[in-house]
N, C-alpha and C positions, 0 to 999 in steps of 0.2 A: 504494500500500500504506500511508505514511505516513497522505494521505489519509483514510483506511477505519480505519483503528486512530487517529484524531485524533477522527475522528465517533464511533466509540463509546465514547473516555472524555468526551467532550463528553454523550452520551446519560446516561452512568452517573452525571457529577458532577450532572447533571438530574434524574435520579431520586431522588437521595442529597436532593438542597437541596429538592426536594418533600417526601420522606418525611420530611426537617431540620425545615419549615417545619408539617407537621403536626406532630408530637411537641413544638414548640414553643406551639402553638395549644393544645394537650390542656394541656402543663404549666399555661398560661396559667391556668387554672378551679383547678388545682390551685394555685398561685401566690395567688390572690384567696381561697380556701379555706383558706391557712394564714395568707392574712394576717389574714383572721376571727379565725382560731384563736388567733392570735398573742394581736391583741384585746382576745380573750376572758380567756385567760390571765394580760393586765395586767390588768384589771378584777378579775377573782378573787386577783389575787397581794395587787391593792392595799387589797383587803376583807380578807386573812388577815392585811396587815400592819397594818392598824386594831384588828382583834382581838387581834394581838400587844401593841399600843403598851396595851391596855386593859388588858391581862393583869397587864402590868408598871407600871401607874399612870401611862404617860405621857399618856391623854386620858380625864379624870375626866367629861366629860361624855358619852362612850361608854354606850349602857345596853345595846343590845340591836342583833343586826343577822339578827334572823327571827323571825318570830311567822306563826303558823297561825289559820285559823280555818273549821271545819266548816259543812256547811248540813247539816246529818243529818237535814234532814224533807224525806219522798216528797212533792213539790208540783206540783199538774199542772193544767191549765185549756186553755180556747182563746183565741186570740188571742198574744198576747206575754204568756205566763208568765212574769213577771220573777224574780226573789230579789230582796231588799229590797237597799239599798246597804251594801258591805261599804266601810268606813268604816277609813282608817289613817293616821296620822301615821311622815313620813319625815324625814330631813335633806335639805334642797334641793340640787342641782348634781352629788349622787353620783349612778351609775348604779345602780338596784333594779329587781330582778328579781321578776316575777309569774308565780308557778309555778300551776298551774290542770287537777288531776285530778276526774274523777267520771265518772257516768252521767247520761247522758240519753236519755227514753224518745219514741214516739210511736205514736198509737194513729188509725189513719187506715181510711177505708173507702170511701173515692174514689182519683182521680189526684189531688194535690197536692204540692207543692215545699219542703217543710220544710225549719224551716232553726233553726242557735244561731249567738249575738252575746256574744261580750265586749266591755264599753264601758268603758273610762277616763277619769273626771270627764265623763261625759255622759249624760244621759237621755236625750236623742232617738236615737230606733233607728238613724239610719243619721249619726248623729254619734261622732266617739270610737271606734272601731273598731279594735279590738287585735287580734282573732280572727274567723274568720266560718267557718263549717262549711253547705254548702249540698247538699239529697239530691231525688231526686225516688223516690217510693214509693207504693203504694196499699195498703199492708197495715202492720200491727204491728210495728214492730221498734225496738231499742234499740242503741243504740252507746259505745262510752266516747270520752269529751273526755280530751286531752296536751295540754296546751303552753304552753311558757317565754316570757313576752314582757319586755323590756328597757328602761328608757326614763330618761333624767335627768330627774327630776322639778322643778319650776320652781318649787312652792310646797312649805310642810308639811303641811297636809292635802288627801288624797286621798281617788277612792272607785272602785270597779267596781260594776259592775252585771252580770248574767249573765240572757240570755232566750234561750225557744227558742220558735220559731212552726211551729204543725202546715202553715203556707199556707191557713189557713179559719178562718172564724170560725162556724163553725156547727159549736155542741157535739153533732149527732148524729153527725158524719159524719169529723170530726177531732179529738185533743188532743194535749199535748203536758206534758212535764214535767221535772224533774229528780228526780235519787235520787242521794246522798251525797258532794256535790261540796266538793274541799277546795283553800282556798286558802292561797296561799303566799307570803309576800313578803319578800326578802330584799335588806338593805339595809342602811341606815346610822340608827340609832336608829329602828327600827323598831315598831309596836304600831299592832293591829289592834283600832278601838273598838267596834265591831256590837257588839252584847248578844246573850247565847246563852241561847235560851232551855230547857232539856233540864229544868230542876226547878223548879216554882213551888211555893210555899208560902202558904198562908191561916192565920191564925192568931185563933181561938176560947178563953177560957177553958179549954174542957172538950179541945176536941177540935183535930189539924193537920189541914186538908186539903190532901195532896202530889200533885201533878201530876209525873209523868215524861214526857215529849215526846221519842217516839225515831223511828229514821228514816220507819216505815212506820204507826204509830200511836203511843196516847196511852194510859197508864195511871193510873190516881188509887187514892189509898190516905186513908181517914181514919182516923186514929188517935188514942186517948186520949192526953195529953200529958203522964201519968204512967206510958204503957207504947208507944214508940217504937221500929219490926223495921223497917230499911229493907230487911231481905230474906222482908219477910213477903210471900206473891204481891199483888199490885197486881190489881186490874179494869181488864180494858178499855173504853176509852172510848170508845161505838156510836151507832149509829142519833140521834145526834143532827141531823142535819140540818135546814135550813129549809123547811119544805113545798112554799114556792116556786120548788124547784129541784129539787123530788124526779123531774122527767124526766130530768134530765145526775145524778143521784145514783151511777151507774154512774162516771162520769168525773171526778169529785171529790171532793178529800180534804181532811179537817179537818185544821187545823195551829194550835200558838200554841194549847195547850190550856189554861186555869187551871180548876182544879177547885174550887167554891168552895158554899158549907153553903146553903139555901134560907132566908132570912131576912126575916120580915114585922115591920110596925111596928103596934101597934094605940094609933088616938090618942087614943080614950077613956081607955084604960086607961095610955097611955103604958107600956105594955109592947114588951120584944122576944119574939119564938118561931121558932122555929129546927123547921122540918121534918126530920127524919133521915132520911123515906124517899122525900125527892125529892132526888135529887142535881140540882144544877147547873152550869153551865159558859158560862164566856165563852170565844170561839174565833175564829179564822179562819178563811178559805175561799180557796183559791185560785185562786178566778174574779174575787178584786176585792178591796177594800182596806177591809170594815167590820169589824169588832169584832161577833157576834151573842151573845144570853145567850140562854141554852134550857136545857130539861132533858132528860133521858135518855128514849129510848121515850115521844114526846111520840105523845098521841091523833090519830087520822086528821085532822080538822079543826082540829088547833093548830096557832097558827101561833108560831114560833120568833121570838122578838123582836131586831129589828137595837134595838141601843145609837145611842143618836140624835146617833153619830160615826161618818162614813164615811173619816176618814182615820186608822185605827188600826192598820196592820199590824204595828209596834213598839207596845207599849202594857202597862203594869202598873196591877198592879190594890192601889187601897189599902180602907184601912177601910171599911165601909158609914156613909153619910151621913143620919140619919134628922130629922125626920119624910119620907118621899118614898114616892112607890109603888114605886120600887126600889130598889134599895142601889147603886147608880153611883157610880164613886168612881175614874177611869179617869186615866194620865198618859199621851197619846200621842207621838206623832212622825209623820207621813205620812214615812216612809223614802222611797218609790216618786216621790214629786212635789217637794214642796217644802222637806222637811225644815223646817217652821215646829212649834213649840210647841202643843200641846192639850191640852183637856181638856176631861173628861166627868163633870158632878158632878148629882146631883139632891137639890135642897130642895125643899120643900114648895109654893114660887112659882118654881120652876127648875127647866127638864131638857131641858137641850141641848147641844151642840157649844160648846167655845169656842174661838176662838183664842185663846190665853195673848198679852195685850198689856200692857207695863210702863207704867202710869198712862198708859194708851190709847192708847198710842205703838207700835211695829211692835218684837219685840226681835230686833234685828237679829244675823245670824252662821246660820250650820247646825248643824245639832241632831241627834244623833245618837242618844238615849234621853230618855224623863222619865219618873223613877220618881217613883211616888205614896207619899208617906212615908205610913208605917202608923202608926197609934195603935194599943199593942198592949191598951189597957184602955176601947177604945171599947164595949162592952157597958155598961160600967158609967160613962160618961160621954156619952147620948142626946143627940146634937145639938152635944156642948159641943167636943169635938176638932176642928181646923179641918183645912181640907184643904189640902193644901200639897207641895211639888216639890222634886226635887233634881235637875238636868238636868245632859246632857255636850255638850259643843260638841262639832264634828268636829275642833278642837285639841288633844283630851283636857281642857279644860278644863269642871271641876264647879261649879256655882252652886246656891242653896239658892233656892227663890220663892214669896213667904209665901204667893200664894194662885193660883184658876186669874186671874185678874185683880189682879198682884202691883202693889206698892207698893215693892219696892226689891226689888233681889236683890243675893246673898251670896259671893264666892267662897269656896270650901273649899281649891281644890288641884286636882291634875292628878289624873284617873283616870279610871276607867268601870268597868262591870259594877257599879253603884250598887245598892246598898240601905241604906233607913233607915229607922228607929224610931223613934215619938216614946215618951217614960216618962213616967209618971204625974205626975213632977215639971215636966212640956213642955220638958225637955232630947230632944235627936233627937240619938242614932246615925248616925251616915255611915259607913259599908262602901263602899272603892273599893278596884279592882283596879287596881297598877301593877307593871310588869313579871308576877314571879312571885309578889306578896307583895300583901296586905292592908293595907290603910292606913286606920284608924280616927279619925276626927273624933267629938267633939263640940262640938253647935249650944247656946250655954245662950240663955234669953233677957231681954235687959236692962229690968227693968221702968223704970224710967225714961224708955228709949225706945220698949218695946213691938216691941223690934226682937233679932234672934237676930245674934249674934256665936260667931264662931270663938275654942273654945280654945285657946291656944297649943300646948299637950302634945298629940301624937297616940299611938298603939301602933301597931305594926306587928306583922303576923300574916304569919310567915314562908311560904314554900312553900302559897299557897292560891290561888284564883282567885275566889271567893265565899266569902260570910259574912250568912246568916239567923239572927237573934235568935229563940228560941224566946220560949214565952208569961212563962216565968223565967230564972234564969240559965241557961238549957240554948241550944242554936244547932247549925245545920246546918251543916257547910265542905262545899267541895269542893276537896279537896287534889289539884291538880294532873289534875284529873281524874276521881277519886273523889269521891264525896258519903258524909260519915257523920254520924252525930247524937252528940253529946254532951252527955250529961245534966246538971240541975245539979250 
């Protein structure tokens, strides 16, 4: 009897240390799950306590620990649709967090294996690798991209890249694209340097030509520069495409719009003239990486002219340069490759691509914008205004570069979202965005050495993210997100 009641507490404490032995397995995952958590919650304790010590001026070189930045153009192609490089300066050794919402579409009409890539400091597709989303499909569908990824970064500047592939490279049969993808990075001295391109502006005597660039198209508005409605309806911007692509016209979309006045040089007469009833347009395409200039509703047999730079996906547009058969006047960046310096200028014995090299030397570092400084009273100065650069390094650092083949260059200061001016006097305007504020330079230049120097005095323009000089005292901001005009 003993026996028989000895075997079955022996059976039950058996049961017990089994059923012990899982509930301790289970807590296990639970265990490694809080200790994530735990983590998690020193990393965030230790980032609100940084923002604390800032609050109360115990670490004055705190600026920033998040900044944003949108892709709000619908962009689609075959192959690896990329986005250009989103481009940020961090503080090294902290952990920052890349936060990464949007859409992505695909337009397929086979079996194929579609797939989107997020990359960190890497161009190569299958290098760098933060995120991978992989589908197999034969029909149309869209999906939305989440997700947080973490990492101590080792240097201060960084960059992502985002691409989605349909699995084909034949534009009848697959594409692939993005639509309103926002990124996020949250950090320790944070600022995201990509240039956003949502409002360009041309600036004529008489008349502004405003380009708006929003997610799904492009509107332009010209306006007299004595009667400026930024809520006056804008035209859409159509049927401009290259002839040569007009079979995948269906599956791609213009992006990177500047709307800009039809302008001829005659050299007889050393005259300018200015068509009103041809609009024109520099743009991209998002099958590849040129710059094209065309006009609206071009004739069955015209062919829409590539700008004779194929690495422009980043690119602004300065004065027209005359005597030339076009008006090119272009500051690039290849974002998507090499991030080296360009530029596109055409004189009367010149019209091609350059690479911007400093007394024919490579100028070394990554380059994240080159804005074409504008002369704003080049009509009335043919030929005589030079063409000339204000570029950003991927350190947030701005340099001034006399020419596209410079002879020295200039630091300004730390910024981006660049624009500048030259005045009548050949003093240049510098417009940089830091933080949430404007920060204004002036370039004067020293005749003695034929060389521009930084004035000491700057202003600063509170609460703004951009700053365009009208053709007088008047100028465009974009306060914090809004764009208005202010008149002289």
């Amino acid at each position: 009897m003993d026996n028989i009641i000895q075997t079955i507490k022996l059976e039950e404490i058996e049961k017990r240390l089994n059923s012990l032995n899982k509930s301790l397995k289970s807590e296990e995952s639970n265990i490694v799950l809080l200790s994530d958590y735990i983590s998690n919650l020193k990393d965030i304790v230790g980032m609100l306590r940084m923002n604390i010590e800032t609050l109360f001026g115990l670490d004055p070189n705190f600026f920033s620990y998040c900044d944003t930045f949108d892709i709000n153009s619908k962009r689609w192609g075959v192959g690896s649709v990329r986005t250009d490089r989103i481009f940020f300066v961090c503080t090294p050794g902290i952990k920052t967090y890349i936060k990464i919402t949007g859409n992505i579409f695909y337009k397929l009409e086979d079996d194929f294996e579609p797939y989107f890539r997020a990359l960190l400091n890497s161009t190569n597709l299958t290098d760098g690798i933060i995120y991978e989303k992989n589908f197999k499909a034969n029909h149309d569908f869209s999906t939305k991209i989440e997700f947080t990824y973490s990492f101590i970064p080792t240097k201060q500047d960084n960059m992502i890249m985002l691409l989605t592939h349909a699995g084909t490279t034949d534009y009848l049969k697959g594409t692939s694209g993005f639509d309103n993808i926002k990124v996020e990075i949250i950090g320790y001295n944070v600022a995201i340097l990509s240039r956003k391109y949502d409002f360009r502006l041309f600036i004529t005597k008489n008349n502004y030509y405003i380009t708006k660039n929003l997610s799904d198209h492009s509107e332009y508005l010209k306006a007299p520069i004595n009667n400026v409605d930024l809520s006056a309806p804008f035209n859409l911007v159509e049927n401009i495409k290259p002839t040569n692509v007009a079979a995948y016209s269906n599956r791609l979309h213009h992006y990177n719009v500047t709307y800009v006045p039809n302008v001829t040089y005659d050299k007889q007469t050393k005259e300018l003239s200015v068509d009103e009833n041809q609009n024109m347009f520099y743009f991209s395409y998002s099958y590849n990486s040129v710059v094209i200039y065309a006009k609206q509703n071009p004739l069955p047999n015209e062919f829409s002219q590539f700008v004779p730079i194929n690495k422009g996906i980043s690119y602004t547009v300065g004065h027209p340069l005359f005597p030339a058969v076009k008006p090119y006047n272009l500051g690039n960046v290849y974002t998507n490759y090499d991030c080296n310096l360009y530029a596109t200028v055409a004189l009367e014995n010149k019209l091609s691509e350059v690479e911007m090299r400093l007394n024919g030397e490579k100028i070394d570092g990554l380059w994240v914008d080159n804005c074409s400084v504008f002369a704003k009273d080049w009509e009335d100065h043919i030929g005589e205004r030079q063409h000339c650069y204000v570029a950003t390094s991927s350190l947030a650092e701005v340099y001034f570069f006399d020419s596209d083949l410079p002879t020295y260059k200039l630091y300004i200061g730390k910024g981006h979202q660049v624009s500048a001016f030259m005045q009548s006097d050949l003093s240049i305007n510098v417009y940089m965005k830091w933080l949430n504020n404007i920060h204004k330079k002036v370039l004067v230049l020293n005749p003695s050495t034929n060389k521009y120097e930084v004035q000491d005095d700057e202003e600063i323009i509170e609460n703004a993210w951009e700053y365009l000089e009208g053709y007088g005292n008047d100028y465009f901001i974009n306060r914090m997100g809004t764009w208005e005009y202010v008149s002289n």
